[in-house]
MINUSE-80944 format. One record per residue (C-alpha): residue number from 0; x, y negated, z negated. Coordinates in pm, 1 decimal. Last residue first. Example, Ala and Ser with C-alpha at 12.3 -4.5 7.8 and 13.67 -1.06 7.14 Angstrom:
<atoms>
<atom><gukol>1</gukol><u>1367.0</u><v>106.0</v><w>-714.0</w></atom>
<atom><gukol>0</gukol><u>1230.0</u><v>450.0</v><w>-780.0</w></atom>
</atoms>
This chain:
<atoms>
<atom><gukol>278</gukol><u>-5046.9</u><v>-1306.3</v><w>-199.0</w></atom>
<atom><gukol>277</gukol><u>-4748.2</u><v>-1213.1</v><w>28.3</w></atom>
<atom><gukol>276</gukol><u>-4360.8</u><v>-1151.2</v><w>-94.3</w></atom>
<atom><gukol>275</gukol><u>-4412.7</u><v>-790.6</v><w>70.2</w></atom>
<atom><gukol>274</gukol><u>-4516.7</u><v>-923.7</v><w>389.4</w></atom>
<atom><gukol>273</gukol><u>-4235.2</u><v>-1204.9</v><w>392.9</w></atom>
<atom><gukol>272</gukol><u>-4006.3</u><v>-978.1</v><w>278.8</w></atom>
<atom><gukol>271</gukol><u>-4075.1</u><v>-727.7</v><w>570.2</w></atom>
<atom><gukol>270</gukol><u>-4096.1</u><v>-911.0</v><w>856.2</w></atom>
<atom><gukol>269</gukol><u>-3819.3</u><v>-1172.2</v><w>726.2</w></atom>
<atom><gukol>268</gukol><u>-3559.8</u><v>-843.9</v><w>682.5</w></atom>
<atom><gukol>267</gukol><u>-3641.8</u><v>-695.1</v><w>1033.0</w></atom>
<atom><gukol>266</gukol><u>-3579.0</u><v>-1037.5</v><w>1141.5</w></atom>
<atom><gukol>265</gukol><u>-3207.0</u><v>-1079.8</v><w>980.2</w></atom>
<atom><gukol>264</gukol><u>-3137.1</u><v>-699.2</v><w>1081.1</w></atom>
<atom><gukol>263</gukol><u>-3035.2</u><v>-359.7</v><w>912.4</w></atom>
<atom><gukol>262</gukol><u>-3426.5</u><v>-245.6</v><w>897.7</w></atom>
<atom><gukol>261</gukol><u>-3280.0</u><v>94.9</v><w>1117.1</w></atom>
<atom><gukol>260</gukol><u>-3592.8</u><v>84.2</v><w>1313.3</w></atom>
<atom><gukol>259</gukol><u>-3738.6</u><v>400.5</v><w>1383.3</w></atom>
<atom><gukol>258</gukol><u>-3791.2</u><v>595.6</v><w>1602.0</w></atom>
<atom><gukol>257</gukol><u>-3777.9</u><v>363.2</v><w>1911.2</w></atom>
<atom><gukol>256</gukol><u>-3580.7</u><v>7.1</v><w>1883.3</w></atom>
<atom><gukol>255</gukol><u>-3524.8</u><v>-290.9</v><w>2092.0</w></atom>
<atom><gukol>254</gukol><u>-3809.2</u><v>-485.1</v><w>2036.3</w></atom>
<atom><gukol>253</gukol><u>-3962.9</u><v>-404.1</v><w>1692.1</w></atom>
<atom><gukol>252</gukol><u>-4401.6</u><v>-436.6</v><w>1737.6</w></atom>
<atom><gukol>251</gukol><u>-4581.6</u><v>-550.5</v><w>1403.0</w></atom>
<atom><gukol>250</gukol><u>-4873.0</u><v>-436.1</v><w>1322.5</w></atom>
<atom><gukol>249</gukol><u>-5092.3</u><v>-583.0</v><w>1084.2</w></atom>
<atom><gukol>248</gukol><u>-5299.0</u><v>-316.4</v><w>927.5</w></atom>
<atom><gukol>247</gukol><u>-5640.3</u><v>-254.1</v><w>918.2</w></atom>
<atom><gukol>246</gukol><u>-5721.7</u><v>-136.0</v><w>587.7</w></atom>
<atom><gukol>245</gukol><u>-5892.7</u><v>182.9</v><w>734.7</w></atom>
<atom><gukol>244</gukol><u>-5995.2</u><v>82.7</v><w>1070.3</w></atom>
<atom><gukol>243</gukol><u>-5880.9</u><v>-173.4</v><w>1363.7</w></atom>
<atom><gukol>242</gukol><u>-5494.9</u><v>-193.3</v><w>1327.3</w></atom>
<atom><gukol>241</gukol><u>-5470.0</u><v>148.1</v><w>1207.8</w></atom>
<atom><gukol>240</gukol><u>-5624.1</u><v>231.1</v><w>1549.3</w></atom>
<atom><gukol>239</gukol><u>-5405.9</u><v>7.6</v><w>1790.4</w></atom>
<atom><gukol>238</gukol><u>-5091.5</u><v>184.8</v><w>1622.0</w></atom>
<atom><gukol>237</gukol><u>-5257.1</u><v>490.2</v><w>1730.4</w></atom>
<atom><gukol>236</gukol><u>-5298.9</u><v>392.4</v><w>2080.7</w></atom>
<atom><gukol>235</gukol><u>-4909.5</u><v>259.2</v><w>2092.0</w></atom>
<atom><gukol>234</gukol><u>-4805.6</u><v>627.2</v><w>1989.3</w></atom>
<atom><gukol>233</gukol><u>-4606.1</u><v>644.5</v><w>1668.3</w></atom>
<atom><gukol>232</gukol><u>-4323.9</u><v>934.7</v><w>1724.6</w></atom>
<atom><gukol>231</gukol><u>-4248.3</u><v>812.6</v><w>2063.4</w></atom>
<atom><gukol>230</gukol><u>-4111.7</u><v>520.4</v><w>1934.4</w></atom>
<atom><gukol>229</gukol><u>-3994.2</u><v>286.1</v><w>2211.9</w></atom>
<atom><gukol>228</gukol><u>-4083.0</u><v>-95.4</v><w>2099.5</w></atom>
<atom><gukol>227</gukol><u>-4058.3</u><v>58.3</v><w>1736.0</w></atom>
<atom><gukol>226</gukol><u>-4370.9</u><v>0.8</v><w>1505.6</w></atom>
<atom><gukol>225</gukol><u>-4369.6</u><v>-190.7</v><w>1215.5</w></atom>
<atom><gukol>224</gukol><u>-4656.4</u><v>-149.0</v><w>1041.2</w></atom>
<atom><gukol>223</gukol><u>-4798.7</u><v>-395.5</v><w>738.8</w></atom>
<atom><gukol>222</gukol><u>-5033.5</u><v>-220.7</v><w>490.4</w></atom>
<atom><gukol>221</gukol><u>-5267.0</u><v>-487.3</v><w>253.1</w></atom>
<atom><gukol>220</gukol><u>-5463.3</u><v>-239.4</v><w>-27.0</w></atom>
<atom><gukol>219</gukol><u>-5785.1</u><v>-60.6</v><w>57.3</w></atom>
<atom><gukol>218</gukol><u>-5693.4</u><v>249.7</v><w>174.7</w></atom>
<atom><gukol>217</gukol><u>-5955.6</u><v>542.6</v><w>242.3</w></atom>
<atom><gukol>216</gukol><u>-5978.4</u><v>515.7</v><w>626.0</w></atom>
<atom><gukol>215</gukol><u>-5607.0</u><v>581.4</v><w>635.4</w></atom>
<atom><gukol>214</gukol><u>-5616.4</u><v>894.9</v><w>363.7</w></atom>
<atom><gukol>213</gukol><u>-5890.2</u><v>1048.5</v><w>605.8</w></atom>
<atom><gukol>212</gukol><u>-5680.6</u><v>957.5</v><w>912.2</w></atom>
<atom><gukol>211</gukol><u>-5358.3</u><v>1134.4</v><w>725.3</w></atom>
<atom><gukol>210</gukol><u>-5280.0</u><v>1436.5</v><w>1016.1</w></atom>
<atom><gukol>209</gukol><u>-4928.8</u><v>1421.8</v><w>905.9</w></atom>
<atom><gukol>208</gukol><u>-4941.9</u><v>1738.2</v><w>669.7</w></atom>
<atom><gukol>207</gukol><u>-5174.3</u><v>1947.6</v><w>893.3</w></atom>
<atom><gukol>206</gukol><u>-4855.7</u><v>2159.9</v><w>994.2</w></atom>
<atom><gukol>205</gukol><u>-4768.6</u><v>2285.6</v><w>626.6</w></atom>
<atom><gukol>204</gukol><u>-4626.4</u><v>2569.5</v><w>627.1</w></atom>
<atom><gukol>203</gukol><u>-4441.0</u><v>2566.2</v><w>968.2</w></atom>
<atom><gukol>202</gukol><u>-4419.1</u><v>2181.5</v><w>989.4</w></atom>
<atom><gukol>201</gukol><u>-4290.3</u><v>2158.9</v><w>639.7</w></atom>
<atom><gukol>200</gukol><u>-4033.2</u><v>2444.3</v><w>703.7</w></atom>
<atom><gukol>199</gukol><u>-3815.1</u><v>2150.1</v><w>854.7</w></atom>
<atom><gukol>198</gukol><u>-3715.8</u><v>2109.5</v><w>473.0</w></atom>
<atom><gukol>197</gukol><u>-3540.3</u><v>2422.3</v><w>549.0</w></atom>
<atom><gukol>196</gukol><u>-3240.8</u><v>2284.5</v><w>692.7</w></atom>
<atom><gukol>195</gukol><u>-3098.7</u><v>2122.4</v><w>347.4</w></atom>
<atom><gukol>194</gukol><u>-2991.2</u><v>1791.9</v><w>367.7</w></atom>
<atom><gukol>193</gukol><u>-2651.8</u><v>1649.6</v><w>458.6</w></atom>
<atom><gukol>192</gukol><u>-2510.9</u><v>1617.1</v><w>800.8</w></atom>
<atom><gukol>191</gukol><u>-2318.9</u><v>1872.1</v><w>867.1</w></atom>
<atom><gukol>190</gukol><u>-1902.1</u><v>1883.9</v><w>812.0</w></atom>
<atom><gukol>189</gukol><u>-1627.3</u><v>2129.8</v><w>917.4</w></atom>
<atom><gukol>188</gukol><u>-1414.6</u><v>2322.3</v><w>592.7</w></atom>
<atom><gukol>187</gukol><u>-1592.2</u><v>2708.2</v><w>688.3</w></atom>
<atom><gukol>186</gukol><u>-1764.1</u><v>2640.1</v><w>397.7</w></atom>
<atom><gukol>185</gukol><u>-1976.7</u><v>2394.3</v><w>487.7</w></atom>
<atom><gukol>184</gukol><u>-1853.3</u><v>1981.2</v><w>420.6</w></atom>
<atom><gukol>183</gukol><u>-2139.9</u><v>1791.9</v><w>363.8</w></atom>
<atom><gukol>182</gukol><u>-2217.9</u><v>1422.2</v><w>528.7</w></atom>
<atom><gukol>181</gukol><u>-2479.5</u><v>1182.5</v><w>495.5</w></atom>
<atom><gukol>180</gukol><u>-2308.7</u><v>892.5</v><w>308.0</w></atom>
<atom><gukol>179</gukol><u>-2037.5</u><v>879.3</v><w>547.1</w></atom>
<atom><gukol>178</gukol><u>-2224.1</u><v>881.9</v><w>832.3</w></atom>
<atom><gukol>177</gukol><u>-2441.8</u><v>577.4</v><w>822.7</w></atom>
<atom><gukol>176</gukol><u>-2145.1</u><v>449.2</v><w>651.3</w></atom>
<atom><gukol>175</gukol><u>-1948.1</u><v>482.4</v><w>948.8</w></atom>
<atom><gukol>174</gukol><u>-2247.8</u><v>362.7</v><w>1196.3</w></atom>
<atom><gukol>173</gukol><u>-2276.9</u><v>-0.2</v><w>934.4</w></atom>
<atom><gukol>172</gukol><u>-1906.2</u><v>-67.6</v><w>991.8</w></atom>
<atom><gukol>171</gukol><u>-1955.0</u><v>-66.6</v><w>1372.4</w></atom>
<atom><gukol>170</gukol><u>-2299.3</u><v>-265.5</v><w>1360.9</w></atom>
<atom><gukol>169</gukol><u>-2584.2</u><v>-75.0</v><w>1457.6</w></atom>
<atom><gukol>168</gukol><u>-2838.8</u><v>-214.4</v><w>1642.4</w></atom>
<atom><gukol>167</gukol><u>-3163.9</u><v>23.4</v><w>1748.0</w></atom>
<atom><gukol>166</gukol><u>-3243.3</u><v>280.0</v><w>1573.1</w></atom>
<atom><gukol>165</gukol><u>-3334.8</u><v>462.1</v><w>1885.2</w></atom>
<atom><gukol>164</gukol><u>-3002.4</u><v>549.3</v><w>1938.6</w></atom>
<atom><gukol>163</gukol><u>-3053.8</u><v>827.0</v><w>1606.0</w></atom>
<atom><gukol>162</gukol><u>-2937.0</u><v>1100.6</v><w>1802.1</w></atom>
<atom><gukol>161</gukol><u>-2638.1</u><v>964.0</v><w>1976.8</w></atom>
<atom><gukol>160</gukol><u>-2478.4</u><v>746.2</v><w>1719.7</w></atom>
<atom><gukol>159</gukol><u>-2547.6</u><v>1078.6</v><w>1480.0</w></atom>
<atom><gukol>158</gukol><u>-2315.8</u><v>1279.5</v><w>1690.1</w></atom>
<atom><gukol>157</gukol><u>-2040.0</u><v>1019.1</v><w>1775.2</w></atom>
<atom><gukol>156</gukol><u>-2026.0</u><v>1001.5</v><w>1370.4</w></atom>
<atom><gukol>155</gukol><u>-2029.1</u><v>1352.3</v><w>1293.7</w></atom>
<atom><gukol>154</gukol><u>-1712.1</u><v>1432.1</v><w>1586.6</w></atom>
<atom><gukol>153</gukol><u>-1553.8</u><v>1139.9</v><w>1401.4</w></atom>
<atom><gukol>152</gukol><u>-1597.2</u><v>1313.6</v><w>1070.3</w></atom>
<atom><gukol>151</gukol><u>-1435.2</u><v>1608.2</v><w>1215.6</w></atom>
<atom><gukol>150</gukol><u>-1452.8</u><v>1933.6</v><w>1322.6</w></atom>
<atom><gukol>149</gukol><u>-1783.6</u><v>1930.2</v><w>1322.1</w></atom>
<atom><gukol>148</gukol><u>-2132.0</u><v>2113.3</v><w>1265.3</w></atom>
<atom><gukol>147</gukol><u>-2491.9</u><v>2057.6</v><w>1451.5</w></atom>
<atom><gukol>146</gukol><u>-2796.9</u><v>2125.8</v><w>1234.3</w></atom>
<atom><gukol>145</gukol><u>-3036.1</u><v>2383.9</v><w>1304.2</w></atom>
<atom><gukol>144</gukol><u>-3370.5</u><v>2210.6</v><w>1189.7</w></atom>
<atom><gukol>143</gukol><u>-3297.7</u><v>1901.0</v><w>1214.1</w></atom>
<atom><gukol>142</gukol><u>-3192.9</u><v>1849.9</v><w>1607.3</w></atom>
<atom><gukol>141</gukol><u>-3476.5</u><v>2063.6</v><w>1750.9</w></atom>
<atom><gukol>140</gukol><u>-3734.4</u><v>1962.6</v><w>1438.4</w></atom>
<atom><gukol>139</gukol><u>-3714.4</u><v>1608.3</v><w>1576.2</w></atom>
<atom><gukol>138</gukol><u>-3745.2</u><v>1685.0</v><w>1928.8</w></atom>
<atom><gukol>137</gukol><u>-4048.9</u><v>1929.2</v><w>1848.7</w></atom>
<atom><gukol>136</gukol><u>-4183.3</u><v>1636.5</v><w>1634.8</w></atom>
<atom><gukol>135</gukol><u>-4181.0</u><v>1364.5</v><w>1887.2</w></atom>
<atom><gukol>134</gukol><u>-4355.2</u><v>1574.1</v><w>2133.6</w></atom>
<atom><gukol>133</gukol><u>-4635.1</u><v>1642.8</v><w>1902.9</w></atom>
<atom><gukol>132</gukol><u>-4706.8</u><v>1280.5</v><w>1862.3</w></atom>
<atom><gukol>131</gukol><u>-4829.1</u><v>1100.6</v><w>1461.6</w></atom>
<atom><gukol>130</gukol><u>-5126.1</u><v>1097.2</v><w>1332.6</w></atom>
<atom><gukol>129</gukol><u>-5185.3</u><v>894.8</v><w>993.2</w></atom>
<atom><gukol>128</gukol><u>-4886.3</u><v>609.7</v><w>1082.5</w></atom>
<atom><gukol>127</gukol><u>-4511.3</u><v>592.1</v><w>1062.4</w></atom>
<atom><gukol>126</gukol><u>-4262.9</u><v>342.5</v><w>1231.5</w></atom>
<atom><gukol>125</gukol><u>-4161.7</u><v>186.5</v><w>967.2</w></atom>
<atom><gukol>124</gukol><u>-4492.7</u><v>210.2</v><w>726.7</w></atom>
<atom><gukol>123</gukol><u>-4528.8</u><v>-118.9</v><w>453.1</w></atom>
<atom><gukol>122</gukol><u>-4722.0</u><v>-117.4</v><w>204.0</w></atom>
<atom><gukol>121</gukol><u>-4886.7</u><v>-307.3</v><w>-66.7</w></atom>
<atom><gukol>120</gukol><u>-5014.0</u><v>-222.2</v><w>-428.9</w></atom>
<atom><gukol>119</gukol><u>-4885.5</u><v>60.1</v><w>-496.2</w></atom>
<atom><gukol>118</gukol><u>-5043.8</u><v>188.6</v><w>-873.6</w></atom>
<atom><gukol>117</gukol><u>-5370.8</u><v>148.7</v><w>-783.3</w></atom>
<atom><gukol>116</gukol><u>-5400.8</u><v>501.4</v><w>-581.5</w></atom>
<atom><gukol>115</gukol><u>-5102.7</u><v>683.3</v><w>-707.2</w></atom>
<atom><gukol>114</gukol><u>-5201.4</u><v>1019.6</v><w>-700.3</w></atom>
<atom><gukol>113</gukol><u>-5419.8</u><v>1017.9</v><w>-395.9</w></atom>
<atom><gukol>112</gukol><u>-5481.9</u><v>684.4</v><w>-73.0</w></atom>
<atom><gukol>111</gukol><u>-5139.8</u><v>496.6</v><w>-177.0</w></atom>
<atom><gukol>110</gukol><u>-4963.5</u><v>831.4</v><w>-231.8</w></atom>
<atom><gukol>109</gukol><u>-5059.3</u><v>987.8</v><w>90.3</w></atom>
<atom><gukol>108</gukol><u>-4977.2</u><v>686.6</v><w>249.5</w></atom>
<atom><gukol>107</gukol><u>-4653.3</u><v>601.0</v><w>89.5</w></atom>
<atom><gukol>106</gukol><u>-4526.3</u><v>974.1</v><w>172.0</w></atom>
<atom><gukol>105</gukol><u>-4630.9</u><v>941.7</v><w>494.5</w></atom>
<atom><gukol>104</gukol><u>-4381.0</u><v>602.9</v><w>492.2</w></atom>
<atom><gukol>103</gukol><u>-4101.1</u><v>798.7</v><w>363.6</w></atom>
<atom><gukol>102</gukol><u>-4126.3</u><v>1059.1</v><w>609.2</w></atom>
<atom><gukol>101</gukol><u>-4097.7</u><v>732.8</v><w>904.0</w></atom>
<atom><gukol>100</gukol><u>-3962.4</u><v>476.5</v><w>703.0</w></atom>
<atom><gukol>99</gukol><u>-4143.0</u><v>381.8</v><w>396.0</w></atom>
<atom><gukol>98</gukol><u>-4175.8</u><v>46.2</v><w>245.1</w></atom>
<atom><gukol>97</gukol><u>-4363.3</u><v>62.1</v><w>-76.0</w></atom>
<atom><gukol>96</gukol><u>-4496.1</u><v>-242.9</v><w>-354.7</w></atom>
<atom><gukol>95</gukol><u>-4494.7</u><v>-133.0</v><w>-727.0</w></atom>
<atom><gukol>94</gukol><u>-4713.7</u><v>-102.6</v><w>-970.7</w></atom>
<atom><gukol>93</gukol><u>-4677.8</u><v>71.8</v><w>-1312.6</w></atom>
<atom><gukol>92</gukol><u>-4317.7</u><v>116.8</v><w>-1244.9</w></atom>
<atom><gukol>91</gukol><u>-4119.3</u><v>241.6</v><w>-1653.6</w></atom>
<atom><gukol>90</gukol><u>-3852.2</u><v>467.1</v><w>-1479.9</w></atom>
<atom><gukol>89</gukol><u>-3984.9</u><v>804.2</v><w>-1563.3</w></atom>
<atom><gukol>88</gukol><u>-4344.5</u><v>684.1</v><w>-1424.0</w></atom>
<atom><gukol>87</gukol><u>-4242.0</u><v>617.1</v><w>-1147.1</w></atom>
<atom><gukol>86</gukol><u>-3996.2</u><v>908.2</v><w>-1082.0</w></atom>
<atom><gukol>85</gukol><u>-4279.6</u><v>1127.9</v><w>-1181.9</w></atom>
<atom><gukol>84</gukol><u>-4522.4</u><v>939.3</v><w>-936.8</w></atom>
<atom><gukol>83</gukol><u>-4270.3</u><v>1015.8</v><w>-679.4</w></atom>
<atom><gukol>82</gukol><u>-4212.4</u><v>1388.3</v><w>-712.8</w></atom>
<atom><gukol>81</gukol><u>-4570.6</u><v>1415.5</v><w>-682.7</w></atom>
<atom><gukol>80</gukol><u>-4563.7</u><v>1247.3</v><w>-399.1</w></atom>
<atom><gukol>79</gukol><u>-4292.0</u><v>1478.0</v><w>-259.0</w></atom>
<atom><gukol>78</gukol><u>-4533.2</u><v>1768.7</v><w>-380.8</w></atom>
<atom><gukol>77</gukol><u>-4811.0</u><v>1676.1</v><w>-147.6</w></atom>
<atom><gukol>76</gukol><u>-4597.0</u><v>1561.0</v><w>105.2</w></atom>
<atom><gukol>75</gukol><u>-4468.0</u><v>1881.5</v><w>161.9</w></atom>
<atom><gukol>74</gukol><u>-4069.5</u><v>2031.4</v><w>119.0</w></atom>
<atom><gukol>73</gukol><u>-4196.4</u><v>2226.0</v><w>-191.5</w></atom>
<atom><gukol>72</gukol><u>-4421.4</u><v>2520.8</v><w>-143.0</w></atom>
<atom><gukol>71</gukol><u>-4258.4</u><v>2692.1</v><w>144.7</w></atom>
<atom><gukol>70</gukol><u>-3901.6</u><v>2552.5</v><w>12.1</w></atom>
<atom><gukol>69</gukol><u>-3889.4</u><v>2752.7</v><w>-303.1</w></atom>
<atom><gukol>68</gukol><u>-3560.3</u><v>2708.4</v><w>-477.5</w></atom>
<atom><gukol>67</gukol><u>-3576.3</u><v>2338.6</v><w>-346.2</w></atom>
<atom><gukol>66</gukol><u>-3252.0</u><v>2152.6</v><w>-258.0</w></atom>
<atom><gukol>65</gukol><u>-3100.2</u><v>1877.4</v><w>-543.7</w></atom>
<atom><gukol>64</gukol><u>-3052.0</u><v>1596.5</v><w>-466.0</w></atom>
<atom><gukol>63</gukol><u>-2778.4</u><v>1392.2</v><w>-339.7</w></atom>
<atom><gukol>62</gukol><u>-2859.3</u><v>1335.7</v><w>25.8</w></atom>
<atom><gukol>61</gukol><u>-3120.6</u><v>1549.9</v><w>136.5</w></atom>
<atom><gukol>60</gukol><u>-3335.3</u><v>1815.7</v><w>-30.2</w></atom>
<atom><gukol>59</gukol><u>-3537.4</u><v>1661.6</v><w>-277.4</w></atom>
<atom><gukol>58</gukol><u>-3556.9</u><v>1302.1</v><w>-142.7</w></atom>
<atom><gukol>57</gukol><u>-3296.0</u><v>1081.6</v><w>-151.4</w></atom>
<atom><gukol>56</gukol><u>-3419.9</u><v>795.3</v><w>-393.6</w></atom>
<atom><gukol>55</gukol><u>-3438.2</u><v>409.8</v><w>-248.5</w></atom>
<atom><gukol>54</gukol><u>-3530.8</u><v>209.2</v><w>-568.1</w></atom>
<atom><gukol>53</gukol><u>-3520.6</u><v>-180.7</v><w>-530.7</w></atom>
<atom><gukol>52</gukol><u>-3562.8</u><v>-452.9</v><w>-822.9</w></atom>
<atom><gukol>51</gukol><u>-3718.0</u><v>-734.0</v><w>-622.0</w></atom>
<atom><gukol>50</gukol><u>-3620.7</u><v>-1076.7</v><w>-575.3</w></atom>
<atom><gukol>49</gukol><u>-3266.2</u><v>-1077.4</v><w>-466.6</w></atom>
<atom><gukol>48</gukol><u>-3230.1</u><v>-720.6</v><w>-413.8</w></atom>
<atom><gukol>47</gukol><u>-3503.8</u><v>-731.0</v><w>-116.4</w></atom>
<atom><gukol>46</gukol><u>-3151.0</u><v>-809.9</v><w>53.8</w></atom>
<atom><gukol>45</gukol><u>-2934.8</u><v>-561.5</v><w>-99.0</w></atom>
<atom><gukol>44</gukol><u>-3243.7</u><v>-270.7</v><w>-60.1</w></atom>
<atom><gukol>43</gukol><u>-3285.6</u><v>-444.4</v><w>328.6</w></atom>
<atom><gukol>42</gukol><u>-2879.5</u><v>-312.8</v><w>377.1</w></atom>
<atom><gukol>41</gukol><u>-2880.6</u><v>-10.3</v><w>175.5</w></atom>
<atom><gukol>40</gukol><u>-3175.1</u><v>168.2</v><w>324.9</w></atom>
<atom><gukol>39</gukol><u>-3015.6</u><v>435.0</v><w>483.0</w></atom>
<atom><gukol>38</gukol><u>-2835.7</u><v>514.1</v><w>153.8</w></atom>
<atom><gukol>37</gukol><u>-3176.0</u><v>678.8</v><w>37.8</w></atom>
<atom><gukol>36</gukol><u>-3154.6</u><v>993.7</v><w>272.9</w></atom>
<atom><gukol>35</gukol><u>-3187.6</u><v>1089.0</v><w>607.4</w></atom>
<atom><gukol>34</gukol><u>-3399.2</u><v>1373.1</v><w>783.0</w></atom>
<atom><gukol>33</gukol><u>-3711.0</u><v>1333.9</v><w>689.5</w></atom>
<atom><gukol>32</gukol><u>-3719.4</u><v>954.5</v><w>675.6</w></atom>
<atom><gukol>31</gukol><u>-3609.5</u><v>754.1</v><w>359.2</w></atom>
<atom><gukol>30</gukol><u>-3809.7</u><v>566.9</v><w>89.0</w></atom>
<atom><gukol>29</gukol><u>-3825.8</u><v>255.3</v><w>-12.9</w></atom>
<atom><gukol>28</gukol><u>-3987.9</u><v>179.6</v><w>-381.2</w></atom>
<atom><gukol>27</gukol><u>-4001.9</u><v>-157.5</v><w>-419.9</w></atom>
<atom><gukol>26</gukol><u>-4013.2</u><v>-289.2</v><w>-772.9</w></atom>
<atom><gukol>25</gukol><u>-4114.1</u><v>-598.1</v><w>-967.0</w></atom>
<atom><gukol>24</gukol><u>-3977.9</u><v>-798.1</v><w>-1258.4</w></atom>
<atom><gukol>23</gukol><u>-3586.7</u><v>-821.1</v><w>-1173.3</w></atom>
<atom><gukol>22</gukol><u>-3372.9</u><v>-645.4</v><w>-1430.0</w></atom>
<atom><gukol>21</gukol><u>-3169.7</u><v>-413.9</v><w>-1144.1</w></atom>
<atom><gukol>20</gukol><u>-3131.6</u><v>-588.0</v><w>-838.8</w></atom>
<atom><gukol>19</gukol><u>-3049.0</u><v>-233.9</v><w>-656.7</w></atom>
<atom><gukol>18</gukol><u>-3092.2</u><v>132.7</v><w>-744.8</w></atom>
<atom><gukol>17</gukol><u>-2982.2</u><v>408.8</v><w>-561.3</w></atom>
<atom><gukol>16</gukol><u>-3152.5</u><v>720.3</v><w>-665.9</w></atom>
<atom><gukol>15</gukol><u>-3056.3</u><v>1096.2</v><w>-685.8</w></atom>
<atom><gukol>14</gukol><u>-3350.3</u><v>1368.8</v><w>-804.4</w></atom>
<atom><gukol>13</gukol><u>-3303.0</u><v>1612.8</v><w>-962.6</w></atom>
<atom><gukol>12</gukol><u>-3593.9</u><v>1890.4</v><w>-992.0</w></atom>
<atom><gukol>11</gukol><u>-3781.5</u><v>2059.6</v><w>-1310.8</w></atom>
<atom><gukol>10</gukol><u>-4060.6</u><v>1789.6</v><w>-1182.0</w></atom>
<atom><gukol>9</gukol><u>-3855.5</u><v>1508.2</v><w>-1169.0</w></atom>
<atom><gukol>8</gukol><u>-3540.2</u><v>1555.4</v><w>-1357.9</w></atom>
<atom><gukol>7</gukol><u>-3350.3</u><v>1184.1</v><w>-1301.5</w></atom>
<atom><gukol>6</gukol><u>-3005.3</u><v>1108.1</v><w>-1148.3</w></atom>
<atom><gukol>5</gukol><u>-2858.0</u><v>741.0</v><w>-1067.2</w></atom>
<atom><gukol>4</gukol><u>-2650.6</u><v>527.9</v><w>-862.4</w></atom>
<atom><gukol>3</gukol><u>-2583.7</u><v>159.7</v><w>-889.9</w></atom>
<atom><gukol>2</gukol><u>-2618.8</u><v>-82.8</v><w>-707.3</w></atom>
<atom><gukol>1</gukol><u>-2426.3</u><v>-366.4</v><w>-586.0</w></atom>
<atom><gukol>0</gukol><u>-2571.5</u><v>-737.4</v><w>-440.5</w></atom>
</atoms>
């Protein structure tokens, strides 16, 4: 299934989309982690394509849109969900179902339990929950906030197979356009992966951002998390939580993977559809 790729002004901001199965009745909104962008979710967004219209935007900041003027205020999930209901709303979605890795999925939450309570009516957190580890963010911000450069492309590649290992399974093909489509060239002529540093400012100016338990308890709509075998982002005690309060969640455990699953695989595709496909 093809997409096709798209620009809206959300919020005096552009925003890039990918948008799949165009013309089908219902839409999934999937959204990226903090450091990726909306092409990571090209494989499920073909798949899901077949029933579901799919939207995967790159959030503001990564990918293909555009990077905050004021990054304090902006990179939050406060304002991304605002971003979010304007892209809704822009595009026609009263309801729509959400799969969220990581970023994306806090995003989901905070959106599910605040601006756009009614309006999603299932969803689905890879590898995300309302608290997440310390330790896993101080590795994260180490990597995202000052970005490696390259020589080459190649260099870029053997860089992000390293990083992001705890994917899990990646095909050949699927590392190279794991790369390709989040890549900038600086000036100097060697390449970065492409976002905008600052968004790592979120955990300066906004460190309370992924403490959610009060948005958890709140939800009342069917969530399904997948949580990686190895994730050391969403503890197994706080995957046990979600599981018994708030909407209590089915979780799912990923063998193979940490943070997060890449959702690139035959039974990473059943878990979802079948959850989102549910009555």
């Amino acid at each position: 299934m093809s997409h096709t790729s798209n620009y809206l002004r959300c919020l005096e901001r552009e925003l890039h989309y990918t948008e799949w199965g165009a013309g089908q009745p219902e839409t999934v909104i999937a959204w990226h982690g903090l450091a990726r962008t909306g092409r990571d979710m090209d494989d499920i967004a073909a798949h899901l394509s077949t029933r579901w219209r799919v939207i995967c935007p790159d959030t503001i900041g990564r990918g293909l849109s555009q990077w905050s003027p004021d990054p304090g205020a902006e990179y939050c999930l406060d304002f991304y969900v605002r971003l979010a209901e304007s892209l809704l709303d822009q595009l026609g979605v009263r309801e729509c179902l959400w799969l969220g890795t990581s970023m994306g999925g806090a995003i989901g939450l905070r959106a599910a339990a605040g601006r756009l309570r009614g309006r999603i009516r299932r969803l689905v957190l890879n590898d995300m929950g309302p608290e997440i580890a310390t330790s896993a963010v101080e590795r994260i911000r180490t990597y995202a906030g000052s970005p490696a450069s390259f020589a080459t492309v190649g260099e870029l590649e053997q860089y992000f197979r390293s990083i992001y290992a705890p994917y899990g399974w990646l095909s050949d093909a699927q590392w190279r356009r794991l790369t390709e489509t989040s890549v900038r060239r600086l000036p100097d002529g060697r390449v970065t992966p492409h976002y905008d540093p600052q968004m790592v400012r979120q955990f300066i100016d906004h460190p309370a951002d992924y403490d959610q338990w009060p948005q958890w308890d709140s939800l009342d709509i069917p969530v399904l998390c997948l949580r990686g075998e190895h994730s050391d982002l969403l503890e197994a005690p706080v995957a046990e939580q979600m599981r018994l309060r708030g909407p209590r969640a089915t979780v799912v455990t990923v063998p193979g993977c940490g943070h997060a699953p890449a959702l690139n695989t035959p039974a990473q595709f059943a878990l979802v559809e079948d959850f989102l496909g549910g009555d």
